[in-house]
N, C-alpha and C positions, 0 to 999 in steps of 0.2 A: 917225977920219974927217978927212978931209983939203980944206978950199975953203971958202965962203962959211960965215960961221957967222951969222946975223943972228937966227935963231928962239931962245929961250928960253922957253917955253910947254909945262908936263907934259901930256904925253898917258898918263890912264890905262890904255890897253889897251896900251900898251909898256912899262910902267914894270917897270924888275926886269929887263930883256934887256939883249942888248949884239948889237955887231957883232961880236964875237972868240967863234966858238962857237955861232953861235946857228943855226937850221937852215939847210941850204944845198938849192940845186936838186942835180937827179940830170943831168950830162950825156951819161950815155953810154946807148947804145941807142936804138930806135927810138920815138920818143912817144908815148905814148897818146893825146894830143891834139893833131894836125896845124895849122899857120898860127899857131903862138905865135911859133915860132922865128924868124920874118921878120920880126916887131916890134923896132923899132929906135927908141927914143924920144932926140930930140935938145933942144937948149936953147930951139927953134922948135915946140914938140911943142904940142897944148890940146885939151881934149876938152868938149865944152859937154853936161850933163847935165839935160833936165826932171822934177820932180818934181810929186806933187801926194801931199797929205797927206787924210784925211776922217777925220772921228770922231764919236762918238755918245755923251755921256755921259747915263747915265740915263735913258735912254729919248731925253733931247732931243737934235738934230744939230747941233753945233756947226760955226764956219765954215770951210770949205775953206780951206785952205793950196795954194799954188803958186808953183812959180817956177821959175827956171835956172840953173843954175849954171857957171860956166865954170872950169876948173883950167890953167895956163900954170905950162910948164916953163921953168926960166931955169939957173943957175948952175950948171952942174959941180961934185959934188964926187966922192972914193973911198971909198967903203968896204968894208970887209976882211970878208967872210962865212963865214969860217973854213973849212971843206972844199969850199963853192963860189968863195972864192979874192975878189979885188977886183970888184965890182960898181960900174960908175959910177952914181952915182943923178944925180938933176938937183932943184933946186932948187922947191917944187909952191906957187906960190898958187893960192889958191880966191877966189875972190867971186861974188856975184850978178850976173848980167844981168836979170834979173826976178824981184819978191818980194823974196826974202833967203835968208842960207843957213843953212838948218836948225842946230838946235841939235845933231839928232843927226849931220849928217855928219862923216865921217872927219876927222880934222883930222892928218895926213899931212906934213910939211913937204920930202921926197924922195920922187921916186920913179924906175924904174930895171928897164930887164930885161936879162935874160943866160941865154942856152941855153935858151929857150924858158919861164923864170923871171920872174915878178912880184915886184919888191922891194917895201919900203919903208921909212921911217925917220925918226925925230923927233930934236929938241934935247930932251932933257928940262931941268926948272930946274933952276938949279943948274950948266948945262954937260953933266952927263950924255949921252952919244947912246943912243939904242938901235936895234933896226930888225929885221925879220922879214921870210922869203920868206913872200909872199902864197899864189904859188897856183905851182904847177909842173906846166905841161902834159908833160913827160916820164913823170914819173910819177902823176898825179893828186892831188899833194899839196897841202892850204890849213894855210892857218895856223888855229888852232882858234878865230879872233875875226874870221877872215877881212878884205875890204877894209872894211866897213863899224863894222866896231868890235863887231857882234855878243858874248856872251857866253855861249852855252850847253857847256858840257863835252858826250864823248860822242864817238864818230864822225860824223863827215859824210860826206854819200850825194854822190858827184861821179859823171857820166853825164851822154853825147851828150843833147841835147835842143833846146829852142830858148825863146828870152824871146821873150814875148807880152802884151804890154800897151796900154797908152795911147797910149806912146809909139814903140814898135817890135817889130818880130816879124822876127826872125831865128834861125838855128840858132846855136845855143850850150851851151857847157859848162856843165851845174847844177847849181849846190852846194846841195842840203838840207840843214839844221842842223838838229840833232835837236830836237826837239818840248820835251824835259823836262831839266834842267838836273840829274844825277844826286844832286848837292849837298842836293836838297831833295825833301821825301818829295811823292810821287805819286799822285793819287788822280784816276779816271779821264781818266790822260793832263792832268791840271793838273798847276801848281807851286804846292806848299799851304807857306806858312811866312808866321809872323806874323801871322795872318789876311787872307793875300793867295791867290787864285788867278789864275795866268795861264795860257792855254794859246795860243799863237803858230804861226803856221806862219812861217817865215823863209827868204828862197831867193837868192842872190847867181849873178851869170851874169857866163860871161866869154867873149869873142866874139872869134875868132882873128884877127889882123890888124887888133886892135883893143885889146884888155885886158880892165880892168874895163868890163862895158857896162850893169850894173840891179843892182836890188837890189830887193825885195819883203818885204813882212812886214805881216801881217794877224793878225788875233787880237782877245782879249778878259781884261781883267782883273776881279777881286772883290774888291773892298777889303770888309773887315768890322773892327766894332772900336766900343766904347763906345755900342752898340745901333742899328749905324747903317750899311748896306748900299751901297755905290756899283761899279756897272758900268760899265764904260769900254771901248768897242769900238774900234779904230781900224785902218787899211786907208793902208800908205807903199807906192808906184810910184816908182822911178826906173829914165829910161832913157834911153840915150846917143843925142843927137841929132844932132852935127854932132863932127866930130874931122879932125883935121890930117894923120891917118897914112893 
């Protein structure tokens, strides 16, 4: 990778990748998903995202979380996606306009499309790069940790639909993430190890002539252990409010 190098900060949902090799978009034929293709992000590009977070532990409701967040593109650089060829990505800060920004958001330091492809890409420490096609409207392909960092193995359910939320309701592309994480044994539709149950529904959307636009993920964990029971429900909305494209 080639331009600005200022990030040095491990992102673990990339760690162990590279740009030389690692999956590329499909550009040939007709897309499965129309209006990616037009997306053209430049070093003026900024998408402003609202969130709001709720939780319940123990029966009690703990306090609302919200905020904004804003992401600005800056610096050019190249990198090399091996059978999808040089992808420019751009430079991605994130901060808050309102609140703060989550602990779970992506933390991303390029980003970048080409042929109707979603990049992305980190400085790992140490100098390391690595980086992964997110989502490719040609052929319906996401990355398995998708834009949000998600972790569940499995296939992902991708299909016309539309994001519906707090924040915005428009037609969009749906990524379901599969419910149970194959890794760990399953007992009706949880994820049982350690004496943890969780069972999540998790949905990421991406809106043509736009990119990444929500992310959703609602559910319930069981913590048990040393004679001692704790529930933990919680319900994350994010949805793309204002964008420069």
């Amino acid at each position: 990778m080639v331009g600005s190098n200022r990030h040095r900060d491990r992102n673990a949902i990339l760690e162990g990748l590279s740009f030389t090799g690692g999956h590329g978009g499909s550009f040939g034929g007709a897309p499965r998903f129309s209006g990616f293709d037009q997306i053209s992000f430049s070093a003026r590009t900024h998408w402003e995202y609202s969130w709001r977070e709720t939780s319940i532990t123990n029966g009690e409701v703990d306090p609302e979380k919200s905020g904004v967040v804003r992401v600005d593109l800056a610096n050019p650089v190249q990198a090399d996606f091996g059978p999808a060829g040089v992808v420019t990505l751009f430079e991605a800060t994130c901060r808050a306009k309102a609140g703060s920004v989550p602990a779970w958001w992506p933390q991303w330091h390029y980003l970048g499309m080409k042929g109707g492809a979603l990049y992305a890409g980190v400085e790992l420490e140490g100098g390391g790069c690595a980086g992964v096609m997110v989502f490719d409207s040609k052929t319906g392909e996401t990355h398995q940790r998708g834009f949000m960092g998600w972790s569940p193995s499995g296939d992902r359910s991708v299909a016309l639909g539309a994001i519906n939320n707090s924040f915005l309701n428009l037609p969009a592309v749906v990524v379901d993430e599969p419910a149970v994480d194959s890794e760990w044994d399953a007992v009706g539709g949880a994820q049982i190890r350690d004496g943890e149950l969780h069972d999540y529904q998790v949905r990421e959307y991406y809106i043509p002539g736009k990119g990444f636009g929500g992310w959703y993920r609602r559910g319930t964990s069981i913590y048990s252990g040393g004679g001692y029971v704790d529930f933990f429900e919680i319900a994350v909305e994010v949805g793309l409010t204002s964008t420069s494209l």
